[in-house]
C-alpha positions as CSV (number, residue, x, y, z in Angstrom):
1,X,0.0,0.0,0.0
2,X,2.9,2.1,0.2
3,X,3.4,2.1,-3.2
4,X,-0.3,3.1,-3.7
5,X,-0.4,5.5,-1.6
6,X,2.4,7.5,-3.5
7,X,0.5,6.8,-6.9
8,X,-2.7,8.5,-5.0
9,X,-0.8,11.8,-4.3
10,X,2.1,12.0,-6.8
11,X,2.7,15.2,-9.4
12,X,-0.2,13.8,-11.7
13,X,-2.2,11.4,-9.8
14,X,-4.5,9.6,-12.3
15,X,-7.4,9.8,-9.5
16,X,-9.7,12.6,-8.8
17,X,-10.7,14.3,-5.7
18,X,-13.9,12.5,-5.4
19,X,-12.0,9.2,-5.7
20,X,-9.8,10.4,-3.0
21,X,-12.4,11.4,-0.9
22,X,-14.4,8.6,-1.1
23,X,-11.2,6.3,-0.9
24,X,-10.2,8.4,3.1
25,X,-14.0,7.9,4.1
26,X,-13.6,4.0,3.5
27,X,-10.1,4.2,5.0
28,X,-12.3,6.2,8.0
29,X,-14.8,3.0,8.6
30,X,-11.5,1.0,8.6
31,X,-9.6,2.3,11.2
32,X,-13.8,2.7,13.2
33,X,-13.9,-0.8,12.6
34,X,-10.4,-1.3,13.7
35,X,-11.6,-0.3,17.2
36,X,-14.9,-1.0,17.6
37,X,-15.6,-4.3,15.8
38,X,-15.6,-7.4,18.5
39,X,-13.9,-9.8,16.8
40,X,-10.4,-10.4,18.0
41,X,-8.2,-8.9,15.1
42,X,-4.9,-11.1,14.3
43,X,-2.6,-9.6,11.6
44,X,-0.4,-12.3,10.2
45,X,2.2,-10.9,8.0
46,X,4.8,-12.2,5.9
47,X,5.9,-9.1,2.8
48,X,5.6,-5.7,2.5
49,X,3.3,-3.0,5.4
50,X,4.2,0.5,4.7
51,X,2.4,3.7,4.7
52,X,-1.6,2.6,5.4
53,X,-0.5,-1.1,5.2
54,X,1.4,-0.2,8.5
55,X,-1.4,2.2,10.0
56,X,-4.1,-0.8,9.8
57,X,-1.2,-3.1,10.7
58,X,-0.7,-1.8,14.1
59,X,-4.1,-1.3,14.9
60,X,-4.4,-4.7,15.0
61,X,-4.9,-6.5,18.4
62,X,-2.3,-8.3,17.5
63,X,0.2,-9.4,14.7
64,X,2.4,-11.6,13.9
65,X,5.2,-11.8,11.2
66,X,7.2,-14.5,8.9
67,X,11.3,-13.8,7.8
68,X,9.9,-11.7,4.7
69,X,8.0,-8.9,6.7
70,X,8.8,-5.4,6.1
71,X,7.5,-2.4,7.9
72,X,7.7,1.0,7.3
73,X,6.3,4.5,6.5
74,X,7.9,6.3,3.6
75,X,5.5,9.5,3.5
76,X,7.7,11.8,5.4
77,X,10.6,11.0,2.7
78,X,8.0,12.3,0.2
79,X,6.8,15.2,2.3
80,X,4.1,13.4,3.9
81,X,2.5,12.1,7.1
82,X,1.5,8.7,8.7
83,X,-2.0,9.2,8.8
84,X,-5.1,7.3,10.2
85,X,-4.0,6.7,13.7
86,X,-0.6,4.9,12.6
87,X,1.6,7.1,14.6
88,X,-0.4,7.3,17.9
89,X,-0.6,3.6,18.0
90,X,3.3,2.9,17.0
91,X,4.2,5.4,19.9
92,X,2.1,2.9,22.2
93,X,3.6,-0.2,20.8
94,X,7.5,1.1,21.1
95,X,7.7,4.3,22.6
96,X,8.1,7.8,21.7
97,X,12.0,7.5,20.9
98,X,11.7,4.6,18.7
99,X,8.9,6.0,17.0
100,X,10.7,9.3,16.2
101,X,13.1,7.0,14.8
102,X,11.6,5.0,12.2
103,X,9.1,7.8,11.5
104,X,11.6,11.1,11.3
105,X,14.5,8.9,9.1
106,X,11.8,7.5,7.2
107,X,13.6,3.7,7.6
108,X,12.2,0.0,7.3
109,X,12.1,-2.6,9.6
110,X,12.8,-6.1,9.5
111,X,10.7,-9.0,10.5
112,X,13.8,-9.6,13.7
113,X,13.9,-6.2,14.9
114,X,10.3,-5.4,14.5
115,X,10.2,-8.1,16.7
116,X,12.4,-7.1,19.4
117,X,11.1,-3.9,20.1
118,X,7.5,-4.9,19.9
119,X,6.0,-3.7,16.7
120,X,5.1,-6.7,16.1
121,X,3.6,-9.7,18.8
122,X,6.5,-12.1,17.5
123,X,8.8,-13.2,14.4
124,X,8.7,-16.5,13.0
125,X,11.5,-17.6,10.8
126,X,9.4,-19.6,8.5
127,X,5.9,-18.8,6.8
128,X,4.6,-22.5,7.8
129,X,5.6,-21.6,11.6
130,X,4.1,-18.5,10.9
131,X,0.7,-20.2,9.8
132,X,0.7,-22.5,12.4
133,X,1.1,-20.3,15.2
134,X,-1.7,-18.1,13.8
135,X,-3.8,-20.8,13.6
136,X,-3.0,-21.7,17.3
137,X,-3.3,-18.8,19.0
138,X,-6.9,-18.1,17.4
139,X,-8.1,-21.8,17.7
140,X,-7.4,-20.9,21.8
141,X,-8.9,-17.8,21.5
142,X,-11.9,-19.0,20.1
143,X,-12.7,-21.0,22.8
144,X,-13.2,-18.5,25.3
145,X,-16.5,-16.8,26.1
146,X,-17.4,-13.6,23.6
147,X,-18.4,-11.8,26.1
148,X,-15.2,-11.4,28.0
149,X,-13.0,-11.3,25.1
150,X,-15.6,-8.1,24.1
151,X,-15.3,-6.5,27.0
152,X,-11.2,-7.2,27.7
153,X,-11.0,-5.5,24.1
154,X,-12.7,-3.0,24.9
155,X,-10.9,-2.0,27.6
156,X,-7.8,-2.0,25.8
157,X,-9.3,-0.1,23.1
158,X,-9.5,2.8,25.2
159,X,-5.7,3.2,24.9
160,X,-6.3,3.4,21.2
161,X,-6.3,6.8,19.1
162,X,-9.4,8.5,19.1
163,X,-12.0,9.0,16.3
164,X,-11.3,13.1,16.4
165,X,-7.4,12.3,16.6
166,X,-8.2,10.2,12.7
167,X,-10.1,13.1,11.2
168,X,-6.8,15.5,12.2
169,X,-4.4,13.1,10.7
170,X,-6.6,12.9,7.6
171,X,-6.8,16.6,7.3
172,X,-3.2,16.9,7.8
173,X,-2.6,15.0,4.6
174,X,-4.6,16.9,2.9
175,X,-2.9,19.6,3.9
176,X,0.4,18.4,3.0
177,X,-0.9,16.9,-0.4
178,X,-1.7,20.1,-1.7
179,X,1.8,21.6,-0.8
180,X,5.3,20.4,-2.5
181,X,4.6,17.2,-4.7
182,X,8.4,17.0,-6.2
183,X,9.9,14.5,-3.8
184,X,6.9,11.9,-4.0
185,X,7.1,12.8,-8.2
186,X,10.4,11.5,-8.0
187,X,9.9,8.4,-6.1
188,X,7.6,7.7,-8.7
189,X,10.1,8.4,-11.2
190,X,13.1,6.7,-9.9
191,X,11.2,3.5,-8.9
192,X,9.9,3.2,-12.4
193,X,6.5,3.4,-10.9
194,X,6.6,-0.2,-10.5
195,X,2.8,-0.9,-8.6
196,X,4.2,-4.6,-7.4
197,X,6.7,-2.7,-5.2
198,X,6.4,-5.6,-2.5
199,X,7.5,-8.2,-5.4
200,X,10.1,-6.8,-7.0
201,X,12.0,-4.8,-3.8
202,X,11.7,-1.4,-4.4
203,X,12.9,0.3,-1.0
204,X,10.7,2.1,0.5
205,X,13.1,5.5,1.4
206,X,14.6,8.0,-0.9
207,X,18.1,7.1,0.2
208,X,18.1,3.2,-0.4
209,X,15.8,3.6,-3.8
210,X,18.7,5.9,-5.2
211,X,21.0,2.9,-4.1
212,X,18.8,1.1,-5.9
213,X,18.6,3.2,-9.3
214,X,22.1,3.7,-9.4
215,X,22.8,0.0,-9.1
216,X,19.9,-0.8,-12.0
217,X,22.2,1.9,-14.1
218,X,25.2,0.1,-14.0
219,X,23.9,-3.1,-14.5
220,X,22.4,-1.8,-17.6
221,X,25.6,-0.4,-19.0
């Protein structure tokens, strides 16, 4: 979604601002549902979750990741903002510091270190270990009464950003979306616009993908 999310808002987006519109209200009953829905909500990932990959992601009540997982949020690197809640809820997963971090320097993280510092529930070095475990810890789960795993969610829900602290993030990138669109036009440009990014390993940052353009510019001479 990272990827997609540059397309969205790059020099000449090929959508229109009903589209957009109508594509921040869906992303709106997302992140409501996110927070209100009962069901116990179990991310299991294995690939690419950057930009609003990363803000459902850790609104999650939990997740889980496999040795390919990669999280991130590029938008600052493109003059942009983590949106939908993302921040406030990565702050509560590994602090203020670490957050700064990964948001500010606009850097990836790893399946191992996402891991360690609690973005993530736990890493498993296999997708089949990944699966299973999944599979395990929601088969347990599921045999518990609804109504106290309701009301235990609940309660941790209210740690969870608000609905008014959603509608600022959203209006902050509009804000920023109608301001300087060169950085994210040449993200585009120098990733070839490639819309399988999480295939074909595009990095997600300005510094690594002109690593990666150089490299692709040797190779072809």
């Amino acid at each position: 979604m990272g990827h997609y999310d540059g397309v969205l808002f790059g020099t000449n987006p090929p959508f229109n601002e009903s589209y957009t519109e109508e594509l921040f209200t869906k992303n709106r009953a997302i992140v409501g549902m996110l927070k209100s829905l009962p069901t116990i909500l179990i991310a299991e990932i294995n690939g690419r979750a950057t930009g609003s990959g990363n803000e459902f992601l850790v609104q999650c009540d939990m997740a889980f990741s496999g040795p390919n997982t990669i999280l991130g949020a590029p938008e600052v690197a493109v003059g942009g903002v983590h949106g939908n809640g993302g921040i406030q809820h990565l702050v509560r997963l590994i602090g203020m510091q670490r957050t700064a971090e990964y948001m500010l320097a606009s850097s990836g993280i790893d399946a191992l270190n996402a891991a360690e510092i609690g973005w993530v529930n736990r890493m498993y070095r296999s997708e089949t270990k990944l699966r299973r475990a999944v599979d395990e810890i929601a088969g347990r789960i599921a045999l518990f009464p609804a109504a106290g795993l309701n009301e235990t969610k609940a309660m941790i829900r209210e740690f969870s950003a608000s609905p008014s602290t959603v509608e600022a993030d959203i209006a902050t990138i509009f804000r920023l979306e109608a301001g300087e669109k060169a950085p994210d036009a040449e993200y585009l440009r120098i990733s070839e616009n490639q819309s399988r990014q999480f295939e074909l390993g595009v990095p997600d940052n300005m510094v690594e993908i002109w690593e990666y353009r150089c490299c692709r510019s040797i190779l072809a001479n």
